[in-house]
Every structure is written in structure tokens, then in C-alpha cells.
C-alpha positions in Angstrom: -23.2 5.2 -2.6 -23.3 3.8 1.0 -21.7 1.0 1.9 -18.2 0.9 -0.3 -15.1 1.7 0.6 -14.3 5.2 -0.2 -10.6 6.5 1.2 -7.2 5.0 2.5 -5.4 7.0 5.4 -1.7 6.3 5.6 -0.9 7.0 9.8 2.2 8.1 10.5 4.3 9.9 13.1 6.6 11.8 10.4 4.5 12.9 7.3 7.5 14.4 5.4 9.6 11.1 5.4 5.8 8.8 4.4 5.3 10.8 1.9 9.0 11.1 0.5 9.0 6.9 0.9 5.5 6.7 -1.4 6.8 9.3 -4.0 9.6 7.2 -4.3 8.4 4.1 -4.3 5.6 4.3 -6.7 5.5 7.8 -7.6 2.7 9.3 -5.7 2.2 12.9 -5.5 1.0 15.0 -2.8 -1.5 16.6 -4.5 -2.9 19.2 -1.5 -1.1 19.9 1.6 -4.4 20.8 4.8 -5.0 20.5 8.6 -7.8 18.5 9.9 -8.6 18.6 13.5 -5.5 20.5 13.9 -3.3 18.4 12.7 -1.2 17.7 9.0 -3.0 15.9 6.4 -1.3 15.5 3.1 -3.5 14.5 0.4 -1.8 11.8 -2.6 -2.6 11.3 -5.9 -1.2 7.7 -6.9 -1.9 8.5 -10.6 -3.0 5.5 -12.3 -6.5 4.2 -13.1 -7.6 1.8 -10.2 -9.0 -1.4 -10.6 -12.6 -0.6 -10.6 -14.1 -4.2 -9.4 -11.6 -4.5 -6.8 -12.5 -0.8 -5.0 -16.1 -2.6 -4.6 -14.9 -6.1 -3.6 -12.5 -7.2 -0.5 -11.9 -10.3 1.6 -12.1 -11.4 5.2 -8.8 -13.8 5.4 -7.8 -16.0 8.1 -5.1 -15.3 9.9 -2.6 -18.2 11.2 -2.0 -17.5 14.8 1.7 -15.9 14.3 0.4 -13.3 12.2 -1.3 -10.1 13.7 -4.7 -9.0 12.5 -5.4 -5.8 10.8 -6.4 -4.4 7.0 -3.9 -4.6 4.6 -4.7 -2.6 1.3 -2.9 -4.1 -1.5 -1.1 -2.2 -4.6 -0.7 -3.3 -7.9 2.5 -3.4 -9.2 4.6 -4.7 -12.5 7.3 -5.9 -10.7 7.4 -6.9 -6.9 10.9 -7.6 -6.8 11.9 -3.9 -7.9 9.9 -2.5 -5.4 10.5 -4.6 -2.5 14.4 -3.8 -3.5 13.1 -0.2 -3.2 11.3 -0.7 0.2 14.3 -1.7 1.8 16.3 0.9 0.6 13.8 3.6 1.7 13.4 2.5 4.7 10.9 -0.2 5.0 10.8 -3.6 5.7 9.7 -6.4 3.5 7.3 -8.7 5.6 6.4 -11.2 3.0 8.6 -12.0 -0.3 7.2 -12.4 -3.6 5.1 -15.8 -3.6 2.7 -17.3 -5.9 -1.1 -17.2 -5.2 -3.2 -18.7 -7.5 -2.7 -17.2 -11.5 -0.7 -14.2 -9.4 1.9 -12.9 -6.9 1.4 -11.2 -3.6 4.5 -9.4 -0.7 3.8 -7.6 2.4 5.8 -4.7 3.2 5.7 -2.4 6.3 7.2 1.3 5.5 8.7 3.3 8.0 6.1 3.9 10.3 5.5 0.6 10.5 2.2 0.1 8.0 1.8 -2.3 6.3 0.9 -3.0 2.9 0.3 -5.7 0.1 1.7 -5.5 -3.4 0.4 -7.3 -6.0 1.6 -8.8 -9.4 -0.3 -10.2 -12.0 1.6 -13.4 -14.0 1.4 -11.4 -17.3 2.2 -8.3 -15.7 0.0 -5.4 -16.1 
């Protein structure tokens, strides 16, 4: 299977408090604690079925020019309000509030090491 996207690595200059802010936030669990090139790599398990048509689909957005350019991967969520309250209290900052796009919602959040991430949250929840 060439070609599709395969793995999402969370950077971070404290893996302890990134992986205490993800367990919390949505309940991830580090599944498998290893070194790679000498250095900690914590494996996570986010438990939940993905969204099979979305792990082989993505989307090149433009950016307006105050916004900085990167990947974001976005998360699927029931309720962006109660996790954006969560972000803030672990630590993280929200980016983007809750705001309608299309038949959906979509916020931004960075955590404490600064990445960032989308949530998303369908009208009649999930």
C-alpha cells in the first residue's frame, strides 16, 4: 500500500507531560514505551475505530496570509466545546473556537509543545 498516509508523530520536547495532556484529553494510551535513534518514542493507542475514508483522503487548503503553513491532523470529537475547556486546562491553547463548516464544526488547538491540531464535530454528533 504505497502512497497513503500511514503514521502521525506527535514532536515534543517533554514526552511525559504530551503524553499525560493526550491521555487526558481524549484518553489515549501509551501502548509501548522504545528508543529509536537513541532517543524516547512512546507509542499511543487512541482506541477508537478511525474513519476509514478519511485515513485515504486529505486536502491541500489555502492559507490566508496571517496564518502559518503546516499539516494539521484533525480528531474527531462529540463535543468541541468540552475538549477545548479541557485544552486550556491542560495546558494548551485553543487557536480556533468551535465554528461551523459546511453540515459540521471544526477548532484548532496547539498543546503544550506548541502542535497543533484540528478537532472535528459532526452536527449530529457521532
Amino acid at each position: 500500500m504505497a502512497n497513503t498516509f500511514d503514521w502521525i508523530e506527535i514532536m515534543t520536547t517533554n514526552i511525559e507531560e504530551t503524553a499525560n495532556f493526550y491521555e487526558i484529553l481524549f484518553g489515549w494510551k501509551i501502548i509501548q514505551k522504545d528508543t529509536a535513534e537513541g532517543l524516547d518514542v512512546w507509542i499511543f493507542d487512541t482506541g477508537g475505530e478511525p474513519r476509514v475514508q478519511n485515513l485515504r483522503r486529505g486536502g491541500i487548503w489555502l492559507r490566508p496570509n496571517d496564518e502559518s503553513l503546516g499539516v494539521v491532523v484533525y480528531i474527531v470529537v462529540s463535543n468541541i466545546e468540552t475538549i477545548l475547556k479541557k485544552v486550556a486546562e491542560l495546558g494548551g491553547k485553543v487557536v480556533t473556537p468551535k465554528t461551523p463548516q459546511g453540515s459540521s464544526y471544526r477548532a484548532n488547538f496547539t498543546d503544550p509543545s506548541g502542535n497543533m491540531f484540528g478537532l472535528w464535530e459532526e452536527k449530529n454528533s457521532i
